[in-house]
C-alpha positions as CSV (number, residue, x, y, z in Angstrom):
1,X,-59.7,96.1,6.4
2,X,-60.1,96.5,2.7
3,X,-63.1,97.0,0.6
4,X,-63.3,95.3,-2.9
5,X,-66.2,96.1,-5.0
6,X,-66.8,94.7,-8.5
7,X,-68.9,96.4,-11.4
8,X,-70.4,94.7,-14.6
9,X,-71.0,96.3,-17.7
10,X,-74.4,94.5,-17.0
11,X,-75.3,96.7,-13.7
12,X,-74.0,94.1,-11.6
13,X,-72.4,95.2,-8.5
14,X,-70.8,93.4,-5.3
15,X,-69.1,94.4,-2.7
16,X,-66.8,92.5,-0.1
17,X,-65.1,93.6,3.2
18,X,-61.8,91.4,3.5
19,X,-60.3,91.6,7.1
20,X,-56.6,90.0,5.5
21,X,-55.1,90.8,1.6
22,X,-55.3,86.7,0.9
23,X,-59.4,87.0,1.1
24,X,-59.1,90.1,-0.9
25,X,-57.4,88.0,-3.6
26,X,-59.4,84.8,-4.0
27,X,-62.4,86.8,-3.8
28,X,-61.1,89.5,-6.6
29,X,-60.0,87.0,-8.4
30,X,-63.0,84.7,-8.8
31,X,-64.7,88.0,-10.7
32,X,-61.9,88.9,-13.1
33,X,-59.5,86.5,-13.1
34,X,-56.2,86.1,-11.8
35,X,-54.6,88.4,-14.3
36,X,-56.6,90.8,-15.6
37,X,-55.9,94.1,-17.3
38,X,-54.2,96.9,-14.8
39,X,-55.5,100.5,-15.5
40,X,-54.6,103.2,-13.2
41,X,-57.7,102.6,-10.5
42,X,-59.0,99.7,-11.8
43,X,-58.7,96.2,-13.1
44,X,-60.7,94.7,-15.7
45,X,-61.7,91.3,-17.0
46,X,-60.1,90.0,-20.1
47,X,-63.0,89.5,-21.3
48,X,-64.2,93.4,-20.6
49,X,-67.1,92.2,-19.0
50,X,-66.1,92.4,-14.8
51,X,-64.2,95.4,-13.1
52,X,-62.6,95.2,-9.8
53,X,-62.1,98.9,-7.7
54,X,-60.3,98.2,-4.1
55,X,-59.7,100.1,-1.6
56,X,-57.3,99.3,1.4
57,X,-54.5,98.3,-0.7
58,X,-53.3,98.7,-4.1
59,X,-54.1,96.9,-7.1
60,X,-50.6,95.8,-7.9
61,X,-50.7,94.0,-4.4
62,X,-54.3,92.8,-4.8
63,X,-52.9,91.1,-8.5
64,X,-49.2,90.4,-7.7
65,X,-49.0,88.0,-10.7
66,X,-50.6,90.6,-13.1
């Protein structure tokens, strides 16, 4: 299972359980885009508006492409 939760800088906040990493994906990747900036527990809009915490896997396999 893995848990991704997004965070807006307008007090936004979603969370979704994903029961495979593809659902995880789409579903990251609808909030911040399909390559958005990597920090070291986090990934962030390019815009700076969306951030995306998971838990359950890592970001690098959560954003292969970014």
């Amino acid at each position: 299972m893995i848990k991704v939760y997004y965070t807006s800088i307008d007090g936004c906040r979603k969370t979704e359980v994903c029961k495979d990493l593809q659902h995880a994906r789409e579903w990251a990747s609808y909030w911040v885009g399909k390559h958005p900036e990597i920090g070291s527990h986090y990934a962030i809009s390019s815009d700076g508006i969306g951030k995306v915490t998971v838990v359950g896997c890592t970001l690098h396999e959560l954003f292969p492409e970014g």
